[in-house]
Wavefront OBJ file of the C-alpha trace (Angstrom):
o trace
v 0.000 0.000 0.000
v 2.646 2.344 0.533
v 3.683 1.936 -3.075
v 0.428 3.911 -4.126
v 1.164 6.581 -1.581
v 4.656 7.452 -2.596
v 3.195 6.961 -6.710
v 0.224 9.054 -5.641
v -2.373 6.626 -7.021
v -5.644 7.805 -6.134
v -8.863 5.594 -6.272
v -9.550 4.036 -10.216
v -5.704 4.747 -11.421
v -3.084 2.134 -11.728
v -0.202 1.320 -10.213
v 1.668 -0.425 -13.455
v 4.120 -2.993 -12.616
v 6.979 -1.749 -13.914
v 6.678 0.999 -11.015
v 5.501 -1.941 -8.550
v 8.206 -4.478 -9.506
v 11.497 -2.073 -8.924
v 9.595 -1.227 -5.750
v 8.626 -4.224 -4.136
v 12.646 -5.531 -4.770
v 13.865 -3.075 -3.240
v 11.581 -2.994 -0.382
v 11.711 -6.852 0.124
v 14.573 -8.458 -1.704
v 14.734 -11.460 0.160
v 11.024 -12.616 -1.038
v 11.346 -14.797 -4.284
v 7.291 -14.073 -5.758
v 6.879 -10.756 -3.159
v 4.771 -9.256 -6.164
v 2.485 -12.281 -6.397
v 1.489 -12.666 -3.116
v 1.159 -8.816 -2.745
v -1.081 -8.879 -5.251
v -2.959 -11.715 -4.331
v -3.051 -10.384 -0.455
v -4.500 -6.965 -1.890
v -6.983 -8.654 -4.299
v -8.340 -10.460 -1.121
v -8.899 -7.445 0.593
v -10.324 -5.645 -1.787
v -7.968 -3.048 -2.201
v -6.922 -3.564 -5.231
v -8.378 -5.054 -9.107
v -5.580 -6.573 -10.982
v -5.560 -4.432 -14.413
v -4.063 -5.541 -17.655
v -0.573 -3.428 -16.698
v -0.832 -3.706 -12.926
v -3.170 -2.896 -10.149
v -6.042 -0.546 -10.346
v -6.447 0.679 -6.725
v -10.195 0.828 -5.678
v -12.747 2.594 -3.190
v -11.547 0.537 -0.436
v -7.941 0.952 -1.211
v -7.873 4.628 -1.648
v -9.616 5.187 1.593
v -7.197 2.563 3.227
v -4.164 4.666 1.848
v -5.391 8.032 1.861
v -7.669 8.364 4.654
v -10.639 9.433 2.207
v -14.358 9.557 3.391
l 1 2 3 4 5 6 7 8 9 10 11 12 13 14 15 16 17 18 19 20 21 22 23 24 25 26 27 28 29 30 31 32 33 34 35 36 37 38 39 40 41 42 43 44 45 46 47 48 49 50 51 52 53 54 55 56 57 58 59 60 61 62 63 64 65 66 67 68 69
């Protein structure tokens, strides 16, 4: 989630992956599929949709990074 935040993706806009992937390595190097299971942990929650070039933050995900009523 803090990915978004420092991208500034608000609620409908993507976060494309080759933002996410450089990201997430450098965050969490030591996690072999750290982008998969992000994703999939996200999807669950319903922060995210998974978009064609990477993840489409929603309602529930803006207001989770954001703070947005």
């Amino acid at each position: 989630m803090e990915a978004f935040k420092k991208f500034e993706v608000r609620e409908g806009s993507v976060l494309h992956y080759q933002q996410l992937y450089p990201y997430l390595q450098e965050r969490y190097p030591h996690y072999k599929d750290v982008q998969k299971e992000a994703e999939h942990h996200l999807t669950k929650e319903g922060y995210v949709n998974p978009a064609p070039d990477g993840l489409m933050l929603t309602q529930v995900g803006h207001e989770h990074v954001w703070g947005d009523k």
